[in-house]
C-alpha positions as a printed NumPy array, in Angstrom:
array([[109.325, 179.357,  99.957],
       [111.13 , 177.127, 102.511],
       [111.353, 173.599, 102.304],
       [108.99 , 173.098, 105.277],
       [106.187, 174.847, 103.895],
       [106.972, 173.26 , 100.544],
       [106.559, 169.847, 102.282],
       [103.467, 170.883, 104.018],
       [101.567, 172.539, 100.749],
       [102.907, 169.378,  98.58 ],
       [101.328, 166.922, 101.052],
       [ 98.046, 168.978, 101.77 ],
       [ 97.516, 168.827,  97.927],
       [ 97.934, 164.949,  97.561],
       [ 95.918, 164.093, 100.439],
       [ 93.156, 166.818,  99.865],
       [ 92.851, 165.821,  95.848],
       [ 92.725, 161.948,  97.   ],
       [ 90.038, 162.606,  99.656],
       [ 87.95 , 164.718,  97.246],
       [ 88.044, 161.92 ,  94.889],
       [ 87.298, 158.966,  97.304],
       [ 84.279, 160.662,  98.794],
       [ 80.625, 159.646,  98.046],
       [ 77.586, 159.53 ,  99.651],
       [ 77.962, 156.569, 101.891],
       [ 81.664, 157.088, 103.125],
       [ 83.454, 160.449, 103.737],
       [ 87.241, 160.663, 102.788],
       [ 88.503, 163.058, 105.553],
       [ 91.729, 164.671, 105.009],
       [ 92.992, 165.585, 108.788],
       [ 95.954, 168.051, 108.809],
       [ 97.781, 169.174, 111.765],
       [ 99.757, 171.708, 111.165],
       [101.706, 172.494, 114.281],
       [103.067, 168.623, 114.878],
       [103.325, 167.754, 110.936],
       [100.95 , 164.837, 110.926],
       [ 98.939, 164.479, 107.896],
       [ 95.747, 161.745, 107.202],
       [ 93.251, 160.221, 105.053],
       [ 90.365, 158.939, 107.098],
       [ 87.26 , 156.717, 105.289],
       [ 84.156, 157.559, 108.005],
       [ 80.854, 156.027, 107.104],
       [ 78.59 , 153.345, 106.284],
       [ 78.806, 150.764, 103.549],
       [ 75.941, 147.676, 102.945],
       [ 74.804, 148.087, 107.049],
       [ 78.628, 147.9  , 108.277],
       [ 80.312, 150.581, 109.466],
       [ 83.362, 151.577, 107.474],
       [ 86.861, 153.569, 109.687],
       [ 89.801, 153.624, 109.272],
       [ 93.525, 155.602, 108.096],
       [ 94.141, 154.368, 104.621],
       [ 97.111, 157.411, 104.094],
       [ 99.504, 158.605, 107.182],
       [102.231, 161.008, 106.532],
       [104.473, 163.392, 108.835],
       [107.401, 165.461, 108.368],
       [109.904, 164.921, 111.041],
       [113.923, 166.239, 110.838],
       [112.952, 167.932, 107.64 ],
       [111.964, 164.784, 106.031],
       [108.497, 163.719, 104.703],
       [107.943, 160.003, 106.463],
       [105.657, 157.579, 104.992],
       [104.245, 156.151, 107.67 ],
       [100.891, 154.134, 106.019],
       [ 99.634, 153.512, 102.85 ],
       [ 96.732, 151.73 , 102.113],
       [ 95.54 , 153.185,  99.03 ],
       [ 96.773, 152.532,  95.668],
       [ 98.344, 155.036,  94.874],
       [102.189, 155.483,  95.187],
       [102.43 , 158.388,  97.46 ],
       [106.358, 158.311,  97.011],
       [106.328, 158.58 ,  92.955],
       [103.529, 161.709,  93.796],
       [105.608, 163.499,  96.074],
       [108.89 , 163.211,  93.919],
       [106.854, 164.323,  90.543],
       [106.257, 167.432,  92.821],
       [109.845, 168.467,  93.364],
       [110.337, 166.501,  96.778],
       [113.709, 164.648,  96.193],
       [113.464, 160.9  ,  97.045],
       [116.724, 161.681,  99.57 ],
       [113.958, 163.624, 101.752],
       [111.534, 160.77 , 101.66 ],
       [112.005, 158.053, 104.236],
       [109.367, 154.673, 103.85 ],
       [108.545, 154.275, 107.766],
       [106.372, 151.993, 107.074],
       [109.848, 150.   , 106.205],
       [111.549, 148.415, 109.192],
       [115.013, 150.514, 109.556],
       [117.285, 147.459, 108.141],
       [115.777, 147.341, 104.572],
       [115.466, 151.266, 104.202],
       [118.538, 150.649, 102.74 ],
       [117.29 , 149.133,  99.85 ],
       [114.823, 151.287,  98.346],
       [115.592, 154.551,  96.336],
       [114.386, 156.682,  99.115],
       [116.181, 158.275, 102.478],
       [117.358, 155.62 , 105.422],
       [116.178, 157.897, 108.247]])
C-alpha cells in the first residue's frame, strides 16, 4: 500500500472509532471525510440541556505527503495515535503550532 492511502485509512480509523464513541442520543459525532482534497473532521451536531451544541473538535489533512494537525479539541493525543499506527512523527506536522516553535516539538517543521 502507498503511503497516501496508508495516511488516509490510518486517519479514517481514528476519527471514525472517536466519533462512534462520542455519539449519543442528544449529540451526533460526525466524522466528515473528503477524500479527493485530504481534509478529514470530527463534527458534534445536536442539542444538549435546550442549547444547541456545533462545532469541529478534530481537523486533520494531508498536504505534501504529510498528515497536518490542524485542530484538536478532544482529549485525546491524535499525534501519539497516529505514530502507534506506523505514521513516523517526521510525517506529522502540529499546524495548529505557529511555524517558529514547530521546531520544538518531536514532530515535522513543515
Amino acid at each position: 500500500m502507498d503511503k497516501l492511502n496508508f495516511y488516509r485509512e490510518v486517519i479514517q480509523k481514528i476519527l471514525g472509532d472517536y466519533s462512534e464513541r462520542r455519539s449519543d442520543e442528544n449529540i451526533e459525532s460526525q466524522a466528515i471525510f473528503d477524500l479527493k482534497r485530504d481534509h478529514y473532521q470530527v463534527v458534534n451536531v445536536g442539542w444538549e440541556n435546550g442549547k444547541r451544541v456545533y462545532g469541529c473538535v478534530l481537523h486533520l489533512d494531508i498536504k505534501n505527503d504529510k498528515i497536518w494537525l490542524q485542530y484538536n479539541g478532544t482529549e485525546i493525543d491524535i499525534g501519539q495515535e497516529l505514530v502507534e499506527l506506523g505514521v513516523p512523527k517526521t510525517e506529522i506536522v502540529l499546524g495548529f503550532q505557529a511555524p517558529h516553535r514547530r521546531q520544538y516539538t518531536d514532530y515535522a517543521v513543515s
